[in-house]
ZAMARGU-4260 file (C-alpha; in steps of 0.2 Angstrom, whole numbers, plus 5000, padded with zeros to 4 digits):
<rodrens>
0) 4956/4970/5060 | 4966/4976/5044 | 4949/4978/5034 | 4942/4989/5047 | 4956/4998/5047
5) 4955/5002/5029 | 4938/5008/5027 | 4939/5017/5045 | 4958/5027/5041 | 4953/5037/5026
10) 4939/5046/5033 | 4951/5050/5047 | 4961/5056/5035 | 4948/5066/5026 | 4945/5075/5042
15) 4962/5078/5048 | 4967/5086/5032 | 4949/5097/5032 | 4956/5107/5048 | 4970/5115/5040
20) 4959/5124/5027 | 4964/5141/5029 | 4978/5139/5038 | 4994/5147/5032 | 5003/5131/5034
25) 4996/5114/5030 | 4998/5096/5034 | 5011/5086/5025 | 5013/5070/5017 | 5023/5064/5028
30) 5009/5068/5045 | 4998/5058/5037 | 5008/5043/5033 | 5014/5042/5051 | 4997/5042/5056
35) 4995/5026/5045 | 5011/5019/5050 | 5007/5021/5071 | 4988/5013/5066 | 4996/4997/5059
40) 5007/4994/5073 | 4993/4989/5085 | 4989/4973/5072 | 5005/4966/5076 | 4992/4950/5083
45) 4988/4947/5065 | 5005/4947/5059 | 5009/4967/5055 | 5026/4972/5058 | 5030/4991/5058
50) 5049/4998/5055 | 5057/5015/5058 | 5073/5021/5049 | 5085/5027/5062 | 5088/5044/5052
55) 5071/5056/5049 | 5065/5053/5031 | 5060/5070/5020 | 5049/5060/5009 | 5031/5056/5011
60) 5035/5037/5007 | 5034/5018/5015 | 5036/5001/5011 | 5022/4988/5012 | 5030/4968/5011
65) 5019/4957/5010 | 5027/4939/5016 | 5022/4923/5016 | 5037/4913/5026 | 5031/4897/5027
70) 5031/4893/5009 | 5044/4883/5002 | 5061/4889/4994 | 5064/4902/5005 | 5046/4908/5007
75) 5036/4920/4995 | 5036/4940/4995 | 5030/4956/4986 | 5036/4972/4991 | 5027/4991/4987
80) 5033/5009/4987 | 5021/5021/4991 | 5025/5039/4988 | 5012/5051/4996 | 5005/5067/4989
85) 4992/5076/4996 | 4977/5087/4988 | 4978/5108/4989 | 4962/5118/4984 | 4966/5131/4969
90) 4955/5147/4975 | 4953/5150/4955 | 4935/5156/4948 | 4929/5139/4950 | 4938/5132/4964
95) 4947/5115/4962 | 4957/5102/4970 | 4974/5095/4964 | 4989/5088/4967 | 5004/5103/4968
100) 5019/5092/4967 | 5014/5077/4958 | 5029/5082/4944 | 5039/5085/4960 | 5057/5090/4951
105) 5048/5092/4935 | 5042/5076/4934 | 5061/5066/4940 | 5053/5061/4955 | 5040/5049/4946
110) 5052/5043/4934 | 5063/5037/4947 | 5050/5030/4958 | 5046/5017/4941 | 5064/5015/4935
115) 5070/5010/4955 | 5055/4999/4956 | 5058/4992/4938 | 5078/4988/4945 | 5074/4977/4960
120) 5080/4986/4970 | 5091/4974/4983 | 5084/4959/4973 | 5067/4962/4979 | 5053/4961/4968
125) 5043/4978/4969 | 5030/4988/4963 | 5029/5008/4965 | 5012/5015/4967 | 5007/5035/4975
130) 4995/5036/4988 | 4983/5051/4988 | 4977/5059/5003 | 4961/5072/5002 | 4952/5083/5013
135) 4934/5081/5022 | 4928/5096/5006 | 4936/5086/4991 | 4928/5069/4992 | 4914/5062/4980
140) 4905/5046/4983 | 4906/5034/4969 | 4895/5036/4952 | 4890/5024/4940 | 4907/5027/4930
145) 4917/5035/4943 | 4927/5028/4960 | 4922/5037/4975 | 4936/5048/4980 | 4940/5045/4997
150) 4952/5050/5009 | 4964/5039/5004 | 4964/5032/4985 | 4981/5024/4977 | 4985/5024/4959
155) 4999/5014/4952 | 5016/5025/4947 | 5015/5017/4931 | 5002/5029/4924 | 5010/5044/4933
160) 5026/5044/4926 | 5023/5047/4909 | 5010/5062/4911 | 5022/5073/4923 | 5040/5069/4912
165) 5048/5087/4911 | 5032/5094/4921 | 5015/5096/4917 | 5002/5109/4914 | 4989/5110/4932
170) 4973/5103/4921 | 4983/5087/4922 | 4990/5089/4942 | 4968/5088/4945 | 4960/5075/4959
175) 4946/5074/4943 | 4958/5070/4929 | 4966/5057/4940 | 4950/5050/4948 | 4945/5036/4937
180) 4962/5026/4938 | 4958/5027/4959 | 4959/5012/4968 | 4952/5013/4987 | 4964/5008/5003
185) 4953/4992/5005 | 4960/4986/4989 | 4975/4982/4997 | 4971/4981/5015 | 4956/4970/5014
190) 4958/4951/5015 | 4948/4935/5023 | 4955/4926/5037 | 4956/4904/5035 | 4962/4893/5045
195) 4979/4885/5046 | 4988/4872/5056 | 4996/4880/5073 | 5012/4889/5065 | 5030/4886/5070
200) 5037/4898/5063 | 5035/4917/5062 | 5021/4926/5069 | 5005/4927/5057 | 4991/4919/5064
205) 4980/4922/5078 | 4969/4911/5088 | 4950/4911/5093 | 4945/4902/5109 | 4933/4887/5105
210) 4917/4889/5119 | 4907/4876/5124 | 4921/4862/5124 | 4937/4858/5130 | 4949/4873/5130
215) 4958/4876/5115 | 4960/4887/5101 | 4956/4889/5082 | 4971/4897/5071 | 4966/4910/5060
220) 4978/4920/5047 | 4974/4933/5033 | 4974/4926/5015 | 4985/4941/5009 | 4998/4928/5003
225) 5010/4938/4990 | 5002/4929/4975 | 4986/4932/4978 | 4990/4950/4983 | 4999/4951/4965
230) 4985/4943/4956 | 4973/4957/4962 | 4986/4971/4957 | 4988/4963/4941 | 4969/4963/4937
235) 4968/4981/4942 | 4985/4986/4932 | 4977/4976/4916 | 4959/4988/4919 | 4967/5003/4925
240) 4961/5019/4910 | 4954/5035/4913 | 4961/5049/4908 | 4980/5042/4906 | 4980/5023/4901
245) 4995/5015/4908 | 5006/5012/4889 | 5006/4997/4882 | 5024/4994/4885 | 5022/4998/4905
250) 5009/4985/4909 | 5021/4972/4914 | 5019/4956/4923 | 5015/4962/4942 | 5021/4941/4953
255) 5027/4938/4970 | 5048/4935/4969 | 5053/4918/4980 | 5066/4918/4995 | 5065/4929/5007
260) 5078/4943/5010 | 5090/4938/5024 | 5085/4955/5032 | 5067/4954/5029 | 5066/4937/5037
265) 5075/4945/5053 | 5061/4958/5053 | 5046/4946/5051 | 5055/4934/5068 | 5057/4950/5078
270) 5075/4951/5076 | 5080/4966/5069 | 5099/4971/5069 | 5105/4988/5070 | 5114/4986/5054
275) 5096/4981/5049 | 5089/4996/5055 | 5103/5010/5048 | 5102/5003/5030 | 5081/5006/5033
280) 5078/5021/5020 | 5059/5023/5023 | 5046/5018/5036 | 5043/5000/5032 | 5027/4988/5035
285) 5027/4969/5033 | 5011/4959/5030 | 5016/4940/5037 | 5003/4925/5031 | 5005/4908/5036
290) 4998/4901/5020 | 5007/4893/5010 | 5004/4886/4989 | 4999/4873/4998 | 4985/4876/5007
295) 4968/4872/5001 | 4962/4891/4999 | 4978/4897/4990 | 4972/4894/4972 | 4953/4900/4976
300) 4963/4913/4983 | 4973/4918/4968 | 4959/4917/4955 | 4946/4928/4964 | 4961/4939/4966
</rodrens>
């Protein structure tokens, strides 16, 4: 399942990224997020749909849409950019772990992760958010005040942005100084399954064999319907502080955008075109719910966020 997934991967991670300690050469970004990528495309069952671009990307960044198609007006959708940075260990008196290229190009990359996000791109709604990776040696378990660090934690772009505009000193590039606006993978990626009515249309759901009666089956999707998935970022926007509070004039409205891209509703149905595939910029991963506004769990759904 998608949960397990995201409490299982980061630890993964954590090892993965332990093994090149002391290499000469380590792992990049972009090893681990194909890592994630290939681990998503076995859930295609519960409504996961996994894209390649046709041209090798040089970035350590992905997509994640998630779609509910059913819904009316064209359907509902919330898209994300992740851009990957992973953690080095600075052999200084008192070792520590940080980020090397989070003011990648003096801080350029950020603010154009934001300002694309901020554009809607291709009419689609989206938010930018970096994902951290860490080695085995750099985790902490959480404290009282403190997220644990694990090896996967997310922090929206919003907050980065600012602090790395025309570069910035290491103290500030820290896996510490940065840890208190963490959120964990199974922020995201963690969601109950409700029943709905058999689906018609794209693939979302999946079905449980009743025993001890007549055969037949139960259908079950995910609840990670785009509002209730923007509700829960919005709570976590609104709280996120530590070190660097997002500014007041960055903590902006995070909502689900309705209809459908003609070109994302292809990718949900299985029909990908080749033109589809060439104008692919990054590795992309749809999340398809068959709920709807509709369904009795929706606005349970949205408040508890």
């Amino acid at each position: 399942m998608l949960c397990d997934l995201a409490h299982t991967f980061p630890p993964k991670v954590a090892e993965l990224l332990q093994r090149d300690r002391g290499l000469k050469r380590n792992f990049r970004e972009e090893s681990v997020t194909d890592m994630l990528m290939f681990s998503l495309v076995g859930l295609q069952p519960l409504g996961v749909t996994v894209d390649f671009p046709d041209e090798p990307t040089t970035g350590g960044d992905m997509e994640w849409v998630f779609a509910a198609p059913r819904d009316i007006n064209g359907g509902r959708y919330l898209r994300i950019i992740l851009q990957a940075k992973r953690a080095q260990f600075a052999n200084a008196k008192r070792g520590y772990w940080y980020y090397q290229h989070l003011d990648h190009e003096k801080g350029k990359q950020a603010s154009t992760l934001v300002s694309h996000a901020l554009s809607s791109p291709g009419g689609m709604s989206t938010l930018p958010v970096y994902i951290f990776y860490h080695p085995s040696s750099a985790l902490s378990p959480r404290t009282a005040s403190l997220p644990a660090v694990d090896g996967v934690n997310l922090v929206f772009a919003h907050q980065v942005a600012p602090v790395v505009a025309g570069g910035c000193a290491r103290k500030h590039k820290t896996v510490e100084a940065w840890r208190a606006s963490f959120m964990r993978l199974s922020d995201i990626l963690c969601w109950p399954f409700v029943s709905v009515p058999p689906p018609t249309g794209p693939a979302g759901s999946i079905g449980f064999q009743i025993t001890g009666g007549p055969a037949a089956t139960i259908p079950f999707t995910p609840s990670f319907h785009p509002d209730v998935v923007a509700a829960r970022l919005q709570r976590r926007l609104e709280t996120a502080g530590g070190k660097f509070p997002l500014p007041a004039d960055l903590i902006r409205r995070v909502s689900a955008a309705e209809g459908i891209p003609a070109e994302l509703q292809r990718a949900i149905e299985g029909n990908v075109t080749p033109q589809d595939r060439k104008e692919l910029v990054r590795p992309r991963v749809i999340f398809t719910t068959q709920i709807s506004r509709e369904h009795p769990s929706y606005l349970r759904a949205v408040r508890r966020g």
